[in-house]
PyMOL commands that place a pseudoatom at each C-alpha (Angstrom):
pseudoatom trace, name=CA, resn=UNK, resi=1, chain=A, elem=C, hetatm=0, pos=[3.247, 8.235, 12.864]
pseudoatom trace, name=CA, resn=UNK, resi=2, chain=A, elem=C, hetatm=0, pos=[1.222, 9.458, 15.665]
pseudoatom trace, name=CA, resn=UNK, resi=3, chain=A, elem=C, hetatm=0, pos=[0.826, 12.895, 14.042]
pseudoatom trace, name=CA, resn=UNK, resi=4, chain=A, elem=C, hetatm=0, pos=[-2.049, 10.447, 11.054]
pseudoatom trace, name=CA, resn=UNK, resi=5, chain=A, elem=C, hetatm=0, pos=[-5.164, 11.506, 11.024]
pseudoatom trace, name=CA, resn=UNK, resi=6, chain=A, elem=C, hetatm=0, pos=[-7.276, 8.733, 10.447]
pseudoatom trace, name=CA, resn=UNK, resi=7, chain=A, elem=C, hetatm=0, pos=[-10.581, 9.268, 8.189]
pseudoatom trace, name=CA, resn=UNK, resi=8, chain=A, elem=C, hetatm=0, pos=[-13.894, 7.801, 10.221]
pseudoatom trace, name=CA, resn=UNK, resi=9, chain=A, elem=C, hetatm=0, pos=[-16.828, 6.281, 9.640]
pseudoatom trace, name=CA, resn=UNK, resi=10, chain=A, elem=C, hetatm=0, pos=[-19.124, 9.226, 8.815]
pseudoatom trace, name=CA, resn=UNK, resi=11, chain=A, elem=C, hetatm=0, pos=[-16.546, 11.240, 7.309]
pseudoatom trace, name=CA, resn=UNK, resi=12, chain=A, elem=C, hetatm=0, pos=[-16.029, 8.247, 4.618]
pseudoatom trace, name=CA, resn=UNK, resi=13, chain=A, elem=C, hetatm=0, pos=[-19.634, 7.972, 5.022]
pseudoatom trace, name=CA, resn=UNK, resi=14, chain=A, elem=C, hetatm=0, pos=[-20.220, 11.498, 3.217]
pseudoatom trace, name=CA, resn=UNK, resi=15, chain=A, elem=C, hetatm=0, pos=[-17.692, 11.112, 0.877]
pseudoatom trace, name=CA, resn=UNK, resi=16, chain=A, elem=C, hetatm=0, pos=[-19.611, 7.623, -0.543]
pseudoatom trace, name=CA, resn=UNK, resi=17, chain=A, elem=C, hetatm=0, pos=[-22.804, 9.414, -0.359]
pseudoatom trace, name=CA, resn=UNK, resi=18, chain=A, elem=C, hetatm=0, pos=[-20.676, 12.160, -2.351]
pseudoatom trace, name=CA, resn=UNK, resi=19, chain=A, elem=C, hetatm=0, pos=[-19.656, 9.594, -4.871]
pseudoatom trace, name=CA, resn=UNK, resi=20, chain=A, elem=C, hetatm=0, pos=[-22.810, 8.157, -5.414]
pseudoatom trace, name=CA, resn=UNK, resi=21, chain=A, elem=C, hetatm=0, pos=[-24.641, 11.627, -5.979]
pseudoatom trace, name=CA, resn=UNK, resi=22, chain=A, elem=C, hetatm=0, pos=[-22.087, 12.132, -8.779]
pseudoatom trace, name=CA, resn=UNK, resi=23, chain=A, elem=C, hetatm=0, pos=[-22.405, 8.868, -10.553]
pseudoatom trace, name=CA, resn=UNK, resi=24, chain=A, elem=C, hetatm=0, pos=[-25.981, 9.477, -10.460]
pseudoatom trace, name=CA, resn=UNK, resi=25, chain=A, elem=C, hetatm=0, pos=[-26.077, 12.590, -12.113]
pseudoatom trace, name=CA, resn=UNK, resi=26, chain=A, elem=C, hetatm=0, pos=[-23.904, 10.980, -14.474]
pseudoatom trace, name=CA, resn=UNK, resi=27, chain=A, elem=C, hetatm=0, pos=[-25.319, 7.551, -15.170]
pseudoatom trace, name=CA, resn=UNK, resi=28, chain=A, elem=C, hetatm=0, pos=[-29.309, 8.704, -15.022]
pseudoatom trace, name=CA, resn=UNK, resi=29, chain=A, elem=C, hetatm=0, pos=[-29.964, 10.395, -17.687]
pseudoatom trace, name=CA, resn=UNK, resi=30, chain=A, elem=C, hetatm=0, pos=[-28.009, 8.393, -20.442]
pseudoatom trace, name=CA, resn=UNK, resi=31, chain=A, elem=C, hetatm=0, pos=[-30.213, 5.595, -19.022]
pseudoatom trace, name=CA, resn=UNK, resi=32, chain=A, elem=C, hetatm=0, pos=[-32.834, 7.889, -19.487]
pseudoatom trace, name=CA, resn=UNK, resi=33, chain=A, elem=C, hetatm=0, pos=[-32.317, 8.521, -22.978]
pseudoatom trace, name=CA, resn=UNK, resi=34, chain=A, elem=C, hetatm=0, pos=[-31.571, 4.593, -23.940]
pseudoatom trace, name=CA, resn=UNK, resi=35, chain=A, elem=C, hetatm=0, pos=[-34.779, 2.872, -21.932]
pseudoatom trace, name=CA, resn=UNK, resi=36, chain=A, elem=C, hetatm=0, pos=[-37.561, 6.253, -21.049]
pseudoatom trace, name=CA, resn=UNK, resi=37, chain=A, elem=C, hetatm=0, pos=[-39.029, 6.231, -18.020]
pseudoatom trace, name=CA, resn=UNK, resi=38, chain=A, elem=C, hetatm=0, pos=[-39.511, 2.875, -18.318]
pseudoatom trace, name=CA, resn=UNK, resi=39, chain=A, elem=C, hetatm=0, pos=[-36.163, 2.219, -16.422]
pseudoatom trace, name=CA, resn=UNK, resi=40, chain=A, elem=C, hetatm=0, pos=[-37.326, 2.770, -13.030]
pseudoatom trace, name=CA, resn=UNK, resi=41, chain=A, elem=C, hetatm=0, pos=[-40.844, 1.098, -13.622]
pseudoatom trace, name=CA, resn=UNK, resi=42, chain=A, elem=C, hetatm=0, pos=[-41.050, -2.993, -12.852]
pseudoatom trace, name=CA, resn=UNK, resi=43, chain=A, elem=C, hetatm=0, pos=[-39.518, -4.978, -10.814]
pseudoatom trace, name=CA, resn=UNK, resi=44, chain=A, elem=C, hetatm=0, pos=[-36.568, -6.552, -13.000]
pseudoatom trace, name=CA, resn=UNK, resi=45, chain=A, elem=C, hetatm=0, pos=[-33.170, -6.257, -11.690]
pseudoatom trace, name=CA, resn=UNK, resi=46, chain=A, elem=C, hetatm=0, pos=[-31.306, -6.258, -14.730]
pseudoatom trace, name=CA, resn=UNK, resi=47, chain=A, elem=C, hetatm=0, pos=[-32.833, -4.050, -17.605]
pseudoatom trace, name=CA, resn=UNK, resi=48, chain=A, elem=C, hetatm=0, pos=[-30.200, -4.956, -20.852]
pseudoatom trace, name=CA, resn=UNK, resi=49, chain=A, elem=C, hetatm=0, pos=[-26.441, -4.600, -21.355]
pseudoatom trace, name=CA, resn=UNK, resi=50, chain=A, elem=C, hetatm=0, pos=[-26.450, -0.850, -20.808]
pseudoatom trace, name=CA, resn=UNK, resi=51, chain=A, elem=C, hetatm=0, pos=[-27.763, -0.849, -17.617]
pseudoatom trace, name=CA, resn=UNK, resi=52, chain=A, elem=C, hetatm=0, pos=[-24.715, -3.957, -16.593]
pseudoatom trace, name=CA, resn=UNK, resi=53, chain=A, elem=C, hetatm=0, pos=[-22.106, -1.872, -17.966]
pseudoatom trace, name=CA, resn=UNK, resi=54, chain=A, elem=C, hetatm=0, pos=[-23.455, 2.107, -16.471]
pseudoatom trace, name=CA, resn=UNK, resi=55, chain=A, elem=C, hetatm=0, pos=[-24.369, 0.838, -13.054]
pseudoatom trace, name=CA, resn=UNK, resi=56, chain=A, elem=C, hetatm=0, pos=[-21.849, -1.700, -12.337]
pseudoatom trace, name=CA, resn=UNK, resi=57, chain=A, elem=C, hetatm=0, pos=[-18.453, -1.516, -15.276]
pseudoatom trace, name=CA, resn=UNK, resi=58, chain=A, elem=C, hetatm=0, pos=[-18.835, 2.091, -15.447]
pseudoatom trace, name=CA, resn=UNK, resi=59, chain=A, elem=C, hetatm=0, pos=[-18.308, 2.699, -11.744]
pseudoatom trace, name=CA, resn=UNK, resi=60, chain=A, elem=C, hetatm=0, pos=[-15.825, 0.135, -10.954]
pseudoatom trace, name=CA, resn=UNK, resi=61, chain=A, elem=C, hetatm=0, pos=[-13.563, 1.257, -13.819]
pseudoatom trace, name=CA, resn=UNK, resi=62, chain=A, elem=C, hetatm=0, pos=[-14.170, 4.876, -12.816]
pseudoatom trace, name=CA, resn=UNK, resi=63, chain=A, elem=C, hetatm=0, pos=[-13.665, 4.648, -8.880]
pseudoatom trace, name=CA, resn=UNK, resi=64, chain=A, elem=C, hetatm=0, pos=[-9.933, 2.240, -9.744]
pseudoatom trace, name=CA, resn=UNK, resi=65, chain=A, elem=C, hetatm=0, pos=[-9.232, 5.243, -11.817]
pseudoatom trace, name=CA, resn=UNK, resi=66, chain=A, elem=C, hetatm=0, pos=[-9.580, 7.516, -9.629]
pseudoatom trace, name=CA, resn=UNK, resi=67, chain=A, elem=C, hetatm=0, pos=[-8.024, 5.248, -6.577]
pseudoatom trace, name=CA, resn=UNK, resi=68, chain=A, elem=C, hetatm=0, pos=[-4.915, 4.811, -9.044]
pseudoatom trace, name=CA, resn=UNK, resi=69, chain=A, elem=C, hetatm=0, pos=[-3.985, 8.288, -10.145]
pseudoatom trace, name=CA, resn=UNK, resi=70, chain=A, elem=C, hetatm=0, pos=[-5.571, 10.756, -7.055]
pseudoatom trace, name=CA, resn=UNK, resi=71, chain=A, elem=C, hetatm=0, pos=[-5.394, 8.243, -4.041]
pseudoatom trace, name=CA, resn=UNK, resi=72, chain=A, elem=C, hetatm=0, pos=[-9.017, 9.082, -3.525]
pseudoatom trace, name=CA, resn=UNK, resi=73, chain=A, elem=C, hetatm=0, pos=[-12.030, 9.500, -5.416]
pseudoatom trace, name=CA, resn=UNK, resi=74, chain=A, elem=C, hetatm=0, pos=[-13.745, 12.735, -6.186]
pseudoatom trace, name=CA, resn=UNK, resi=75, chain=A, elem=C, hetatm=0, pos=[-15.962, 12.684, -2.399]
pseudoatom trace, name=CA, resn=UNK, resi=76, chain=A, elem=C, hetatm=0, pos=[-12.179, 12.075, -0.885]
pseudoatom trace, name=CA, resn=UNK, resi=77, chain=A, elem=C, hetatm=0, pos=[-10.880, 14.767, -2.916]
pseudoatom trace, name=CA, resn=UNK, resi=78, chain=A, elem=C, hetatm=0, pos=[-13.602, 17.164, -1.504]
pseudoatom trace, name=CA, resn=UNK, resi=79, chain=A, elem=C, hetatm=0, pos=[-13.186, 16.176, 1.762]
pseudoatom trace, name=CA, resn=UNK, resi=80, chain=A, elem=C, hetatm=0, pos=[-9.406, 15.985, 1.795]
pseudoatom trace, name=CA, resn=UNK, resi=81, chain=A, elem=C, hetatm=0, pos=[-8.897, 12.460, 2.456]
pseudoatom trace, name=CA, resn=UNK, resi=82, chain=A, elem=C, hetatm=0, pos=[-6.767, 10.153, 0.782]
pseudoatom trace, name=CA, resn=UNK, resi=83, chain=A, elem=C, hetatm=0, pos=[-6.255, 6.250, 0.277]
pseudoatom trace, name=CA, resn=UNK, resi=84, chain=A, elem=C, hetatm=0, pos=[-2.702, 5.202, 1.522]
pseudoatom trace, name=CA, resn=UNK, resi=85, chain=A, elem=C, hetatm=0, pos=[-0.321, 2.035, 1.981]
pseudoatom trace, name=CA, resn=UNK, resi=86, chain=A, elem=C, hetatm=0, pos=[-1.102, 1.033, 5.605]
pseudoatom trace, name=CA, resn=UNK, resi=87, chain=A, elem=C, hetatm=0, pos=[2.797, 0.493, 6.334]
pseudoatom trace, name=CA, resn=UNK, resi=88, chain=A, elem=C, hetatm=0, pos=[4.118, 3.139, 4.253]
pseudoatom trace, name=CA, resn=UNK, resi=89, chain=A, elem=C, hetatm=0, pos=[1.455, 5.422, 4.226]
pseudoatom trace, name=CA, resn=UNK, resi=90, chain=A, elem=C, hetatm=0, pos=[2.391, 5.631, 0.306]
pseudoatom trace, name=CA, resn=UNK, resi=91, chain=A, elem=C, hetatm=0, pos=[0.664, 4.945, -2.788]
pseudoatom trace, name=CA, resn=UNK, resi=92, chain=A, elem=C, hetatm=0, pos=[-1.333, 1.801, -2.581]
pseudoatom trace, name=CA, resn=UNK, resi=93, chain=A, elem=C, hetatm=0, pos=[-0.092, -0.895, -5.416]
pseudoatom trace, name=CA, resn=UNK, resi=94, chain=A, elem=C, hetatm=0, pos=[-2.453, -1.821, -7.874]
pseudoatom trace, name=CA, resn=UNK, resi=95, chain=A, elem=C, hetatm=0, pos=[-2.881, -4.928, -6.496]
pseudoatom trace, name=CA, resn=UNK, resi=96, chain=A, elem=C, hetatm=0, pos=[-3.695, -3.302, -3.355]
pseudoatom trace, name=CA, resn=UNK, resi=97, chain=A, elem=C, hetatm=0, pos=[-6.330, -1.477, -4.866]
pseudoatom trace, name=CA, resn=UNK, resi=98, chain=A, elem=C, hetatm=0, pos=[-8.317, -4.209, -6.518]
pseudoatom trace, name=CA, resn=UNK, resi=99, chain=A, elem=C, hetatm=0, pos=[-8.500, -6.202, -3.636]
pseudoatom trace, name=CA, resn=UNK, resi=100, chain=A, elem=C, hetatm=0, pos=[-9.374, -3.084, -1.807]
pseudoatom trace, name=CA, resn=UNK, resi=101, chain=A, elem=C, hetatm=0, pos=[-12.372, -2.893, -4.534]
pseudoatom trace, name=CA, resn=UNK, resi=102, chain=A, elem=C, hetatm=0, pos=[-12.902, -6.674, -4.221]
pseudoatom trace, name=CA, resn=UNK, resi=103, chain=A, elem=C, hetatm=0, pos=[-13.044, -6.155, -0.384]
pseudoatom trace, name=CA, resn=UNK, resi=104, chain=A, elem=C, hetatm=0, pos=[-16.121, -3.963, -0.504]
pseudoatom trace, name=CA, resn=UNK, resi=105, chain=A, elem=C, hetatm=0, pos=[-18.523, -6.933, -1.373]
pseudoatom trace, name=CA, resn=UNK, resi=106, chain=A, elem=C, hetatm=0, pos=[-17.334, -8.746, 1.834]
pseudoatom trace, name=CA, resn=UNK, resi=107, chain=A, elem=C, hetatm=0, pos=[-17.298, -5.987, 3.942]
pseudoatom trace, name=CA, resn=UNK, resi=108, chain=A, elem=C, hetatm=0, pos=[-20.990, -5.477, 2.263]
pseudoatom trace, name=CA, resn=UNK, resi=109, chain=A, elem=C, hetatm=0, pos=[-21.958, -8.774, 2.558]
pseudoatom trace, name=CA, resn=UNK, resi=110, chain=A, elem=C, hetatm=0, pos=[-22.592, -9.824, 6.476]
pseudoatom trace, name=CA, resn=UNK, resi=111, chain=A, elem=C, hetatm=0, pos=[-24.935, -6.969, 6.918]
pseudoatom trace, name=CA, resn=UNK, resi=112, chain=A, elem=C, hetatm=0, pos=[-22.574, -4.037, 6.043]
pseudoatom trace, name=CA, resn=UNK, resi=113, chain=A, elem=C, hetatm=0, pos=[-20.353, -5.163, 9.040]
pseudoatom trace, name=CA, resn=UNK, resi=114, chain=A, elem=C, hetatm=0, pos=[-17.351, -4.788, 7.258]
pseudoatom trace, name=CA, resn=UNK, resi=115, chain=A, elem=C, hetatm=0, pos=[-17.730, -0.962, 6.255]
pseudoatom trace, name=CA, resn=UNK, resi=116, chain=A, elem=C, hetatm=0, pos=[-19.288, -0.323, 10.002]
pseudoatom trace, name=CA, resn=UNK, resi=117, chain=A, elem=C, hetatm=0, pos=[-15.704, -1.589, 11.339]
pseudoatom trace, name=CA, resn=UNK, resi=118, chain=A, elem=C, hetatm=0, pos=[-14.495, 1.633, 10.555]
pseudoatom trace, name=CA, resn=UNK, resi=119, chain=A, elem=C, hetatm=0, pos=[-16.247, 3.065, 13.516]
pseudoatom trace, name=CA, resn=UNK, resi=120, chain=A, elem=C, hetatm=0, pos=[-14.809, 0.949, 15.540]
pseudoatom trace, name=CA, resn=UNK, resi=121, chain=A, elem=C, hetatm=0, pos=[-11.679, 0.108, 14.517]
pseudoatom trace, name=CA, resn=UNK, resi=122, chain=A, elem=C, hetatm=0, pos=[-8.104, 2.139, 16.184]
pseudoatom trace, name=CA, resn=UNK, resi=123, chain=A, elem=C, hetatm=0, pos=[-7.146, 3.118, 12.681]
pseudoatom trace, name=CA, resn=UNK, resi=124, chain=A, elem=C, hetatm=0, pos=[-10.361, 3.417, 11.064]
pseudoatom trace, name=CA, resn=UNK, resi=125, chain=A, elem=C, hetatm=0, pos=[-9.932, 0.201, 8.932]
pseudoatom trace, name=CA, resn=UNK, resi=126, chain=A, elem=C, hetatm=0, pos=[-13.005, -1.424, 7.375]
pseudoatom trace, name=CA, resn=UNK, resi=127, chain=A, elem=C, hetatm=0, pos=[-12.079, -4.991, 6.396]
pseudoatom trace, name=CA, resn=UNK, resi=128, chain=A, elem=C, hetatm=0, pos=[-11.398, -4.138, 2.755]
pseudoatom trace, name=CA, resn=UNK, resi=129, chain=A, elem=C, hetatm=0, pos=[-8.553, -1.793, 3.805]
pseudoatom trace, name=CA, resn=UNK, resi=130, chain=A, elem=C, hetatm=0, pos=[-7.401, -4.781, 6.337]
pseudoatom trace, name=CA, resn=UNK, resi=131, chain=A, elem=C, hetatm=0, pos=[-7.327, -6.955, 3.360]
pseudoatom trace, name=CA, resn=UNK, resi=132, chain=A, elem=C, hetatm=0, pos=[-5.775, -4.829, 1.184]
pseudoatom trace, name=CA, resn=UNK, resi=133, chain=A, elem=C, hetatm=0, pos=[-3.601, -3.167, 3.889]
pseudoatom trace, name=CA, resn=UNK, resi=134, chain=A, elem=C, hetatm=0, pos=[-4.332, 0.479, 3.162]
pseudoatom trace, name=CA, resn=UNK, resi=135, chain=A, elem=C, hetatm=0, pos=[-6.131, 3.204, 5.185]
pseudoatom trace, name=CA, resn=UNK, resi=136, chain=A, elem=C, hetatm=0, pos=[-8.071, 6.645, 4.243]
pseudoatom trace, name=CA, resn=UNK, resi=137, chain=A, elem=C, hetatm=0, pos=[-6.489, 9.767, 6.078]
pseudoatom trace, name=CA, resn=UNK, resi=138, chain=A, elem=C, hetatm=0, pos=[-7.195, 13.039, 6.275]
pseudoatom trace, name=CA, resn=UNK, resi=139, chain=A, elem=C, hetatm=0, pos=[-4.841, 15.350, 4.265]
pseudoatom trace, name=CA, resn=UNK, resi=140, chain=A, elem=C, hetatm=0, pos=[-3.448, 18.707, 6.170]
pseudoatom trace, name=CA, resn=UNK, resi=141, chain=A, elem=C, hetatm=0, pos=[-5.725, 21.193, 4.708]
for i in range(1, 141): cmd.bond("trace and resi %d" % i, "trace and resi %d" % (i + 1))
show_as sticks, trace
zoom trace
């Protein structure tokens, strides 16, 4: 086990910032086309049904997708890590993986604490992947 290569923070960091880049391009401009420009004027939080299911179902469904049949989601894939079992270093369970998802809102919560663990933490755990006992490694190229 010594020979893992744990993924850091600003690795994981890139690959989020990968992820988001691609939902965007994605999600924008059918919002576009249902609400105009309109969309990103005022200050309401919630703009209709569409814009609940394309910025929050849409994602979730698509990154458990993802987590369930690659290990990883497409910024992972690019950067060649991958979401394992913490004790087998297998596939994850699906129950694993939703309270991995489910994780990310407390780890988000107390001022992104949670998520900044993994700079700190020996394997690179933020406390979603201590609660749902996995960790992201890097893949031998």
């Amino acid at each position: 086990m010594s020979d893992i290569r744990y993924a850091g923070f600003w690795i994981r960091t890139l690959a989020a910032i990968i992820d988001s880049i691609l939902i965007m391009v994605i999600i924008t401009p059918i919002l576009l086309a249902i609400y105009g420009d309109d969309y990103f004027k005022g200050s309401l939080l919630y703009k209709g049904t569409w814009d609940l299911l394309l910025n929050y179902l849409f994602p979730a469904i698509a990154i458990m997708v993802f987590w369930f049949y690659k290990s990883a989601t497409p910024g992972k894939m690019v950067l060649h890590l991958k979401i394992v079992d913490a004790k087998t270093l297998g596939k994850p369970s699906v129950k694993q993986l939703i309270i991995r998802y489910l994780g990310y809102y407390v780890s988000a919560l107390p001022f992104l604490m949670g998520i900044m663990w993994v700079g700190v933490d020996e394997r690179k755990q933020g406390w979603h992947d201590k609660l749902a006992g996995t960790l992201v490694i890097k893949e031998p190229s």
